[in-house]
N, C-alpha and C positions, 0 to 999 in steps of 0.2 A: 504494500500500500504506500503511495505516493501522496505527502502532504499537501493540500494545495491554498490557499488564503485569497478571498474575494477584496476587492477594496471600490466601492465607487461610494458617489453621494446622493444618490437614488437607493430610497431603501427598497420602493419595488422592484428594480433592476437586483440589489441583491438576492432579495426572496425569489423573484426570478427565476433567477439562475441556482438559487441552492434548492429550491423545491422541484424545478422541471427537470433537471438533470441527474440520471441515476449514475450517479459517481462512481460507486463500488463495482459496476458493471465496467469501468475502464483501469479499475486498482485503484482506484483515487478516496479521496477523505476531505472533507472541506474542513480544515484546521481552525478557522478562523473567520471572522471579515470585519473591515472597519468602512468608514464614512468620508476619511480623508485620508490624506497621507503622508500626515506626522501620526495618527493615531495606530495604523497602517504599519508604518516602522518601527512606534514602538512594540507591539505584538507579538511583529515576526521577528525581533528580535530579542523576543521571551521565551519564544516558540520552536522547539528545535527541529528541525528535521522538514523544514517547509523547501518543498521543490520547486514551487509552480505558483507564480502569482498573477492572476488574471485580475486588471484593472483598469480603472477608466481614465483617458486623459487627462481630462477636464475637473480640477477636484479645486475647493478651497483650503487654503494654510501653504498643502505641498502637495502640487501632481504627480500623476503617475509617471512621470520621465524624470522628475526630481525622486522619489522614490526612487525610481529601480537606481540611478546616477549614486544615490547613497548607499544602497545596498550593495552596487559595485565594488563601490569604494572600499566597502566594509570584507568583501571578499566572500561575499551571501552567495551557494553555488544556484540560488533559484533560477529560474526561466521566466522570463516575462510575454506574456501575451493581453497586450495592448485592445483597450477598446473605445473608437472614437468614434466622432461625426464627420462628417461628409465634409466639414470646413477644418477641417483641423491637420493637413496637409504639410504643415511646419513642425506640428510635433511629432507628425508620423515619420520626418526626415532624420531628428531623434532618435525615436527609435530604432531606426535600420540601423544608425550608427551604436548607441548601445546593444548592438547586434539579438534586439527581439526576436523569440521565434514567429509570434507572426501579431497579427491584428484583426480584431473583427470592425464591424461598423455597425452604427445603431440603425434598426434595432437589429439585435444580434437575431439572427435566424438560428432552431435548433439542431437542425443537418448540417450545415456552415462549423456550429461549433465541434459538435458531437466528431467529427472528420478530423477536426483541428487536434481533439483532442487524443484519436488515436495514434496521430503521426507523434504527437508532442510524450506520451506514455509509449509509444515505440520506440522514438530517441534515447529517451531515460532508461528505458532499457539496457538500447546501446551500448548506451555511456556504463551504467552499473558491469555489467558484463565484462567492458573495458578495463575495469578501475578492479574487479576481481582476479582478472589475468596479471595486469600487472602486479598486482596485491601479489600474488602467487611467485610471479617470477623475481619479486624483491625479496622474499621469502625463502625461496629456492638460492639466489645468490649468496643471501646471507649467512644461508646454512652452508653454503660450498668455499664460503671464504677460506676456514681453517685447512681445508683441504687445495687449494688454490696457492695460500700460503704457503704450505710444505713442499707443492712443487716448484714454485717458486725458489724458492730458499734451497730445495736441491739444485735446483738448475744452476743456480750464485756459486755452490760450492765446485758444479763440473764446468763450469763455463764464463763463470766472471761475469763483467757489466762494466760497459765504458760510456754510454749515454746515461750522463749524470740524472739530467731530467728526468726521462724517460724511468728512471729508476727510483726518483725523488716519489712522481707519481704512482709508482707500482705501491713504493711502503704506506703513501696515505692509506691509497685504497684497501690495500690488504691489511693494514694493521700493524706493521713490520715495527717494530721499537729499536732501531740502529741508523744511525747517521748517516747520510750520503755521504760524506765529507768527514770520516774516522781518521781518528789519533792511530788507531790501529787495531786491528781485528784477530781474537784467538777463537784457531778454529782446532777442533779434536772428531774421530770418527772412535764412533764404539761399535763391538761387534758382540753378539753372544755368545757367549762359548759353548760351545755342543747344542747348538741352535737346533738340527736337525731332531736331536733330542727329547729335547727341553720344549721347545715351539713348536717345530714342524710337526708334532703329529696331534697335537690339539686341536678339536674343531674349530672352524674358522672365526666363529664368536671369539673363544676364548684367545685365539689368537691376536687379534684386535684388540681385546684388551686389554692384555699384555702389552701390546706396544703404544696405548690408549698410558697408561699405567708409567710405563719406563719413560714415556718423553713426558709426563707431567714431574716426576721425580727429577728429572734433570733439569727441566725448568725452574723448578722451585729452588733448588741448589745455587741455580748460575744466576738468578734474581734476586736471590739475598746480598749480593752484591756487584754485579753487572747488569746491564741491561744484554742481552739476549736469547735467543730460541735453538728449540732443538728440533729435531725433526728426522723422518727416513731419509735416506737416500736410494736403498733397494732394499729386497725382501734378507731380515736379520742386521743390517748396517743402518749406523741413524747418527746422524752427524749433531755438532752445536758451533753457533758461532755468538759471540760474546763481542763487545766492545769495551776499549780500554780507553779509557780519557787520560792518563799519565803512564807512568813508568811504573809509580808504585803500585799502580792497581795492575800490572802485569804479572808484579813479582808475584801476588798472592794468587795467580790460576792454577799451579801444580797443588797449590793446599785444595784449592777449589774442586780439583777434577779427581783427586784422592776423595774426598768425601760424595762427590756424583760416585764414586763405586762402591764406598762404602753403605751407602744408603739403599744401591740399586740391591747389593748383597744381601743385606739386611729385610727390609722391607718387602722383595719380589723372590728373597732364595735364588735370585741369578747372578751365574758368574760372567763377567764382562770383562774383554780388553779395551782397555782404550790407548789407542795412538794420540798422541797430540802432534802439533805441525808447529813452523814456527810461526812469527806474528806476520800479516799482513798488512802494509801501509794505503794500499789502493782496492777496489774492488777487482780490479781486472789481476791483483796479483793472488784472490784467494784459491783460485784452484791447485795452484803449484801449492799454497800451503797445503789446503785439504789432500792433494795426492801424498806428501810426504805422510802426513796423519794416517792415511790412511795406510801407506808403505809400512809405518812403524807399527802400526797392529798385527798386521803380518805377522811379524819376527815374535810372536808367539809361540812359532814353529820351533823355535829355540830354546825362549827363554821360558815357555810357560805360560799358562791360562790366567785368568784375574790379575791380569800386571795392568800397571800404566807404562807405556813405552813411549820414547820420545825419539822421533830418528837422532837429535844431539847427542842423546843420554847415552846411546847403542856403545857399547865399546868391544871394537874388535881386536884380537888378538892378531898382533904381526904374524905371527907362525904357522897362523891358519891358513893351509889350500888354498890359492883362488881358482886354481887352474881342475878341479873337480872334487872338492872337499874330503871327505874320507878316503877306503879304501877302497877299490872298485872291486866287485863282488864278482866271486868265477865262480858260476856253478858249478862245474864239475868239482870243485873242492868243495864245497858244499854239499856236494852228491855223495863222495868220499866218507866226508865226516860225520854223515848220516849215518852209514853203513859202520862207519867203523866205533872205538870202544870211549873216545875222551868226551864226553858230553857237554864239558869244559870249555875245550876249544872248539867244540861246536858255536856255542853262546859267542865267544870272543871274538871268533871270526861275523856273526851275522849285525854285532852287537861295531864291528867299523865297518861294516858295511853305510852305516847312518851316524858316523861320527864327523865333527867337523866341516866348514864349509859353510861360509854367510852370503854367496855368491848369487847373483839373479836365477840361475836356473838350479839352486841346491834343493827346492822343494819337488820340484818334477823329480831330478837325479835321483831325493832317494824311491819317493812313488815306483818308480823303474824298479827299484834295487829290490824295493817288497815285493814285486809283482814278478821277481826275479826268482827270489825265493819259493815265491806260490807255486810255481810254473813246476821248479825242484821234485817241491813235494807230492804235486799231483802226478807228476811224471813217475816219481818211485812206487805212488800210491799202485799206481796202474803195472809197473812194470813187479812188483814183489805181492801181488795180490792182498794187499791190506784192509785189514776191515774197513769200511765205507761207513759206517754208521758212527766210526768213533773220529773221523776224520773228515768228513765232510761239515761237519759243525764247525770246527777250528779253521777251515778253507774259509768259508761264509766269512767268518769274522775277522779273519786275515785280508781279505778280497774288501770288506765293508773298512776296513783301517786304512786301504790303498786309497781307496776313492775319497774318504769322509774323514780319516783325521786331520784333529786340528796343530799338534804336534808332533815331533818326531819322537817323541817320547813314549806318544802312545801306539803307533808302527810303528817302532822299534820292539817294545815288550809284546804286542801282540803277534810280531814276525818270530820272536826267540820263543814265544810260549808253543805257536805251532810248530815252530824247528822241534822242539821240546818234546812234543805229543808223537811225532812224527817215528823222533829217533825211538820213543819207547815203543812206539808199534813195531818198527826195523826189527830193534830187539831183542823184542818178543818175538817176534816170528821166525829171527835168524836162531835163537838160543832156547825159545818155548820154555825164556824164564818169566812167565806169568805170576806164576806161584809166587815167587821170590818178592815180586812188588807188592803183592798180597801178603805175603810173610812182611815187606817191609812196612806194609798202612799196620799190619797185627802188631808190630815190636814197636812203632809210634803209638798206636792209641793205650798199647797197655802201660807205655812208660808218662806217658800223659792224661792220665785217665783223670787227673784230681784236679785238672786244670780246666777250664771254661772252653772246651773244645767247640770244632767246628767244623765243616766238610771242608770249606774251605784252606784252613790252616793245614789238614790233615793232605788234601792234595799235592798244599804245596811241598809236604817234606818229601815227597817222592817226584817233583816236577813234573805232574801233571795237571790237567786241565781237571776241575771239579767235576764238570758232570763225566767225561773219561774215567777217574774212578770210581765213580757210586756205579757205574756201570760194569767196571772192572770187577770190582769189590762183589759182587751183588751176582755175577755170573759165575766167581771162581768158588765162592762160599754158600750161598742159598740165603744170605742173611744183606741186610742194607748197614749202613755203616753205625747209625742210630742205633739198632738192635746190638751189633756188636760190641759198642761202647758201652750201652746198659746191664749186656751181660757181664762186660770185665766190671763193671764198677760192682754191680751185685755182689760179683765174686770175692771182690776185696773186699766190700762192707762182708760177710761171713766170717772172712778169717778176723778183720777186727771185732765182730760180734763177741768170739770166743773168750776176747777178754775181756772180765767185767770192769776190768778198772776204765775201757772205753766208754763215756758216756754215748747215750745212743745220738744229738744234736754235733757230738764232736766223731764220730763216724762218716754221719751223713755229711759233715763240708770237706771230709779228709776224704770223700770219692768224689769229690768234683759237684754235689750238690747242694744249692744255696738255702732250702726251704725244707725243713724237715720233714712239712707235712707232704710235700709233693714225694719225698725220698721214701714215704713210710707208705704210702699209697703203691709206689713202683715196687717197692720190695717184697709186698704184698700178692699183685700180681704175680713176679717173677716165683716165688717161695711158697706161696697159699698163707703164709704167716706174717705179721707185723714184726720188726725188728725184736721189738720186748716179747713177745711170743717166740720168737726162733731163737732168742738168748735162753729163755726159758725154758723150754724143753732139749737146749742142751745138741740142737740140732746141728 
């Protein structure tokens, strides 16, 4: 419904027209009506929402062209439609120029108006329709701003900006809180560590979130005392650039970008590299910063996950290779020392395979070197018929360390565990001494039995992979590793039973269990008896 306000000084002419006209049949409402038109302005501008003012030229105090002239002025969105005499030619000239939609003449005919009135409620229309689209698409912009922003802000970091202007305007629009015209610019790239992990396999909500989450975290950090933003640059990298108005506010960014990791630790359980770059004086010089930033995050390959690295900070040792860093890996020795007896210098050899070497292509090199290894093992696998089941797990995960780690640290231990699994399959198969690593898991768990044991731990004193011996274990004996432990510990609580000077609470910690009631429950099972019962009858 469309408000609409009468105004002449005929009060028949009003009645008129508010009684012959069915209004609601066109959306309309007659809001109002006055006599003149000062009484007329004050009204409709009591009255909200009035669209439509139909009025007569000719009025005492203020006409109807003085009226709409004010209402103009006043920025009133109404529509005026004019109603004159046949002599009144000059103020109709008015009107066109206060661009009225139209005019009747007296006496107003009801077809004349009724006509008038549907073009003038189809414009309104229009316009409403208009003013909702646009409605919508400021709406829409303004929700795409943040988003807008961030590509923006990554495109600064790969590609710089030399039209000052052109950039002055981008940060009004966008919202951008850093100078056209910096003292100078710190910029740093982080990266998640074990993203693929950690990230990559969360639904895509949670996904978002998380990176929803980490650049609000970083923002708050770099806000408590710079002005800048953080943002992605690609999927798991998310850069910050900060402005520096002195010197001294430069010195304090390594404290700054230590507690951006310490908080992102803290608060998200994520571990982060961050590279930082050096400072930037112009914007066309921030990309060479952000590349180095981003260069020094890299050498995590080296040094290690959750670091802050500064390509400055890097220190390399003179003595290191440049010319192919470690030592270049020959299969066939490697083939060798599978088959053969030192397990030793199996490790040693695969373990400089990935030593040394800070060199542009030292990350592909060692990738090669693993996948060098892989090749070894799958080749022996094939040519000495080795179990499949106990070695293709370790492949997997050797193969998933080529592609995906973040480290040489972590290919290198996963390269030496499958060397590991390998040579005890060789072995076994050359020597069918199975037994004997089963005799060795039986003389570890019974010599550690009172200790907080684990499959884990237990694996590793025979340098196997965990699930390779529960599998081992579990095929050679009939029993899992758990059952085995229980039974020696059982075994030892008896002989300690025997003597009563053992209290039965100093028993149960002296086999490896923390909780009496849990120790007296097992022992039960195991015996048909509680401790104090099998003490008791002397059993």
């Amino acid at each position: 419904m469309y408000k609409l306000f009468i105004v002449d000084d005929e009060s028949s002419v009003r009645s008129g027209l508010r009684e012959c006209v069915d209004w609601s049949a066109f959306g309309l409402e007659v809001a109002g009506e006055a006599e003149d038109g000062e009484m007329a302005l004050r009204a409709i501008r009591e009255t909200k929402g009035v669209r439509i003012v139909l009025t007569d030229v000719r009025m005492p105090h203020l006409d109807g062209i003085g009226l709409a002239e004010r209402l103009t002025e006043e920025g009133h969105p109404a529509k005026f439609v004019f109603i004159s005499g046949y002599g009144d030619l000059d103020y109709l000239k008015k009107a066109i120029r206060l661009e009225a939609v139209d005019y009747l003449l007296k006496p107003v005919r009801l077809g004349e108006l009724t006509e008038l009135l549907r073009r003038l409620v189809d414009k309104l229309d229009a316009e409403e329709e208009e003013i909702r689209t646009l409605n919508g698409l400021h709406m829409k912009l303004n929700q795409s701003i943040p988003l807008l922003r961030e590509r923006h802000l990554a495109a600064l970091v790969l590609d710089g900006a030399k039209d000052l202007e052109a950039l002055r305007n981008k940060f009004e629009f966008l919202g951008i809180r850093l100078p056209v015209s910096p003292f100078r610019l710190g910029v740093f790239a982080i990266r998640i560590d074990d993203y693929g992990k950690v990230i990559g396999a969360l639904p895509e909500k949670e996904r978002q979130l998380q990176a929803f989450a980490l650049l609000n975290i970083i923002e708050d950090v770099l806000n408590e005392r710079y002005p800048g933003h953080a943002f992605e640059v690609r999927t798991g990298e998310y850069a910050g650039i900060v402005h520096f108005a002195s010197d001294d506010e430069e010195d304090g960014f390594f404290a700054l970008i230590q507690r951006v990791k310490e908080q992102i630790n803290r608060l998200l359980k994520l571990e982060v590299t961050i590279g930082v770059g050096p400072a930037a004086e112009r914007w066309e010089e921030l990309p060479n910063a952000y590349g180095q930033a981003a260069r020094a995050s890299e050498h995590k390959w080296y040094v290690g996950k959750n670091q802050i690295i500064s390509m400055d900070g890097l220190i390399y040792n003179p003595s290191t290779r440049t010319n192919g860093g470690g030592e270049e890996l020959e299969p066939k020795e490697i083939a060798a020392l599978l088959k053969g007896s030192d397990r030793d210098a199996l490790r040693l050899a695969a373990e400089k395979a990935f030593e040394g070497g800070e060199e542009t292509n030292a990350i592909f090199r060692t990738r090669i070197a693993g996948a060098q290894l892989l090749a070894v093992c799958a080749e022996l696998r094939r040519e000495m018929n080795l179990p499949a089941e106990s070695l293709e797990d370790g492949e997997l995960r050797l193969w998933q360390a080529i592609v995906s780690a973040e480290t040489v640290a972590e290919l290198r231990d996963e390269a030496v565990r499958h060397l590991n699994l390998t040579y005890a399959e060789i072995s076994d198969k050359r020597k069918n001494k199975t037994h004997n690593v089963v005799a060795q898991i039986c003389r570890y768990i019974e010599e550690h039995y009172a200790e907080d044991l684990t499959n884990a731990q237990i694996a590793a004193s025979v340098y196997l992979t965990t699930t390779y011996v529960c599998l081992l274990f579990k095929q050679e004996t009939g029993r899992t590793l758990n059952e085995y432990i229980i039974e020696t510990r059982i075994a030892a609580a008896k002989a300690l039973l025997a003597d009563p000077a053992n209290k039965l609470y100093d028993v149960c910690y002296a086999v490896g269990y923390k909780d009496p009631g849990y120790f007296g429950k097992l022992f039960k099972k195991q015996t048909g008896y509680t401790p104090g019962e099998f003490r008791e009858r002397g059993l």
